[in-house]
C-alpha positions as CSV (number, residue, x, y, z in Angstrom):
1,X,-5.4,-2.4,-14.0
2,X,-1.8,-1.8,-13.6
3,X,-1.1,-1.6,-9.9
4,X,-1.2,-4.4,-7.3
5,X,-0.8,-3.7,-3.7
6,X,0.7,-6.0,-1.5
7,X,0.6,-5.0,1.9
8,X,2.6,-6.2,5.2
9,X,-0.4,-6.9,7.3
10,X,0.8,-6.8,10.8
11,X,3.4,-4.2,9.5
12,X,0.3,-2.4,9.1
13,X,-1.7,-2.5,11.9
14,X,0.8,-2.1,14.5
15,X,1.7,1.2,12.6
16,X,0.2,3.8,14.7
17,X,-1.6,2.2,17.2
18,X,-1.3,1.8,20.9
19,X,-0.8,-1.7,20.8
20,X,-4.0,-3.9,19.5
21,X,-4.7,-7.5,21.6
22,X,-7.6,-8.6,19.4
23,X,-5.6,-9.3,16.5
24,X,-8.6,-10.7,14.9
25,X,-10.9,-7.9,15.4
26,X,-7.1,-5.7,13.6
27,X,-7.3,-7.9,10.7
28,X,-11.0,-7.4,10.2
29,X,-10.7,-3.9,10.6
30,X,-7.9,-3.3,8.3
31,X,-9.7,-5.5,5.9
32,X,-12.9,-3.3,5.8
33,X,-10.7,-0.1,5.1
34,X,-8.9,-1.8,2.0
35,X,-12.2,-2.9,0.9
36,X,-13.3,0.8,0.8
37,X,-10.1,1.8,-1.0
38,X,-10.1,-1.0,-3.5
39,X,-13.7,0.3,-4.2
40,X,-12.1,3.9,-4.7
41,X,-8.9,3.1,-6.6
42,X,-9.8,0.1,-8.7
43,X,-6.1,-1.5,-7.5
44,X,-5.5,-5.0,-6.8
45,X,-4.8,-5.8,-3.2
46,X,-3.3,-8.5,-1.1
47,X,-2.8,-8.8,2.6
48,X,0.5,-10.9,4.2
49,X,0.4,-12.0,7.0
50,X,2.5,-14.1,9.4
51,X,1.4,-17.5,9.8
52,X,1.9,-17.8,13.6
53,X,-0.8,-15.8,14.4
54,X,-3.3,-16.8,11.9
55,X,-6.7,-17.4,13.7
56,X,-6.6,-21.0,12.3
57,X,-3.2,-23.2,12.2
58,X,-2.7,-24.4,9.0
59,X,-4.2,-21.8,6.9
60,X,-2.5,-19.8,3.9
61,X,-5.1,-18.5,2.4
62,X,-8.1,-16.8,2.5
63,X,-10.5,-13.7,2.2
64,X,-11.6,-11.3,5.0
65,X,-14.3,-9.0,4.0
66,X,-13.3,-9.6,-0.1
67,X,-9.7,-8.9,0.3
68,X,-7.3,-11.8,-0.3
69,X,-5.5,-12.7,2.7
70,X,-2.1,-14.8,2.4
71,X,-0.6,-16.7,5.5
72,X,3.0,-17.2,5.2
73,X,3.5,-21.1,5.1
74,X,5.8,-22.6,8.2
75,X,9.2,-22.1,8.1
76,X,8.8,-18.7,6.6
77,X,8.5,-15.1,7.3
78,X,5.9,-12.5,5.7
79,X,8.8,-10.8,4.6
80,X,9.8,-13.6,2.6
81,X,6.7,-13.9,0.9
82,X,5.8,-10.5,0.5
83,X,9.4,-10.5,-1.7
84,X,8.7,-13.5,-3.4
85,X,5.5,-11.5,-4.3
86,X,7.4,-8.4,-5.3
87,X,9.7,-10.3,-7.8
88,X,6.9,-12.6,-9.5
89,X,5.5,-9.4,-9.9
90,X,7.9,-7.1,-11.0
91,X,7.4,-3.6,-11.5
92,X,3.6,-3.3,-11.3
93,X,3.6,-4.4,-7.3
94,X,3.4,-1.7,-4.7
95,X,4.9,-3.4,-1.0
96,X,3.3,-1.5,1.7
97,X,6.0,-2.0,4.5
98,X,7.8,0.2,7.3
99,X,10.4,-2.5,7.6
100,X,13.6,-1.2,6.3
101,X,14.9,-4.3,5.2
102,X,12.0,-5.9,3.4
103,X,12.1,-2.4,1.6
104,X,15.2,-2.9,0.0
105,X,14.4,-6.4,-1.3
106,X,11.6,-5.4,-2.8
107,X,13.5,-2.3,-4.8
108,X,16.4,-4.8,-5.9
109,X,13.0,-7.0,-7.0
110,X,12.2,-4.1,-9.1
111,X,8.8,-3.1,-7.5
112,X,8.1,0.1,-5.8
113,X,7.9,0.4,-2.2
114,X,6.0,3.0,0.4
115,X,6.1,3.2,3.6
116,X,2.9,2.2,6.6
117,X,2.2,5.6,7.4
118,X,2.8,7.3,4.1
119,X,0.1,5.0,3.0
120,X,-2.4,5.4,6.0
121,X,-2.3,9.2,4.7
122,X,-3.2,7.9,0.9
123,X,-5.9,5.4,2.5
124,X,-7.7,8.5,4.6
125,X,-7.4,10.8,0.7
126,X,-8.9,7.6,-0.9
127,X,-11.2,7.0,1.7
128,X,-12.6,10.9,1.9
129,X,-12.6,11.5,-1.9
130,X,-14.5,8.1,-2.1
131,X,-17.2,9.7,-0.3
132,X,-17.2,12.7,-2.5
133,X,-16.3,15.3,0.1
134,X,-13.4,16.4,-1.7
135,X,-13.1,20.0,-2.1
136,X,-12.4,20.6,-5.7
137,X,-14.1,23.8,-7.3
138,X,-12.8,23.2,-10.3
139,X,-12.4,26.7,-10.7
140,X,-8.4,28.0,-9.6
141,X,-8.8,31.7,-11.1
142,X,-6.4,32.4,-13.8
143,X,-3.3,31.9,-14.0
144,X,-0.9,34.9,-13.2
145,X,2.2,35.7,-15.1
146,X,3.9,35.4,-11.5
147,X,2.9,31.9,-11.4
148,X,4.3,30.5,-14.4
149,X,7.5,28.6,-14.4
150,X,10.5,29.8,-15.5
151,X,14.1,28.6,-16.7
152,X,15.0,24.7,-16.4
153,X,14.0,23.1,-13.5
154,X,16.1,20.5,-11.6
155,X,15.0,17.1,-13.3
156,X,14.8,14.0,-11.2
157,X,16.3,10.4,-11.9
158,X,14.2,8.4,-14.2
159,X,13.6,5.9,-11.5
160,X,13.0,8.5,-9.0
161,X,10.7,9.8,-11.0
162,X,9.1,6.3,-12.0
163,X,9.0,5.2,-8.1
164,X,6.9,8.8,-7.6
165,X,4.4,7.9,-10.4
166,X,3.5,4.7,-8.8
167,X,3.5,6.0,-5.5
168,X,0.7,8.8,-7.1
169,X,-1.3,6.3,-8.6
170,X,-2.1,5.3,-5.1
């Protein structure tokens, strides 16, 4: 497998919308997307959420539509969590999360991190090539002299270039 997503949940769905009040009907919803995804990527995925608005008190765990959902227990934060989550699992975790803080836990925890919407956008491409409207011909023409590289190129950092394989495999 390789890759396991864990995702800030309410990080999530408050990312680029207009304010939801059925956060119920927001967790379902997001739910049914990753389901889809998982389907098209084959990645493992968790959900965090915060454990003050879970729809029943007490509970830390569960699944909504197949993905596993994780409460964060009293007395702590989805963040907290989410980078206990990060460090158990090293560098094979991918944190969803537009918090800028979080972000840097999770990179000091040696996992790779993307943001909310940069993820939304790699959702939609999973989502779209899942359904097998993905325009690709196969056939690019041949390759021109013009189009060739030449000389060195600037290299990126090894863990630059590490953090943008991971964040490709999504």
């Amino acid at each position: 497998m390789g890759v396991h997503v864990v995702i800030d949940g309410y990080n999530m769905i408050f990312t680029g919308s207009a304010g939801t009040s059925d956060l119920e009907a927001a967790r379902e919803e997001l739910a049914g997307l990753l389901t889809l995804y998982k389907k098209a990527k084959a990645h493992t995925v968790t959900v965090v959420f915060d454990a003050h608005h879970a729809p029943v008190a007490g509970e830390r765990s569960g699944r909504i539509k197949g993905i596993p959902v994780v409460y964060s227990p009293a007395g702590k934060t989805a963040d907290t969590v989410i980078a206990e989550m990060a460090k158990r699992l090293g560098p094979k975790a991918v944190v969803v999360t537009s918090d800028r803080g979080l972000q840097i836990r999770v990179s000091q925890a040696g996992a790779a991190f993307i943001s909310c919407a940069d993820f939304s956008v790699k959702l939609d491409e999973a989502l779209y090539e899942s359904m097998g409207k993905a325009d690709d011909t196969g056939d690019k023409g041949p390759v021109k002299e013009a189009d060739r590289k030449k000389g060195p190129a600037r290299r990126l950092t090894k863990a630059r270039r590490t953090l943008l394989k991971k964040r490709e495999k999504l």
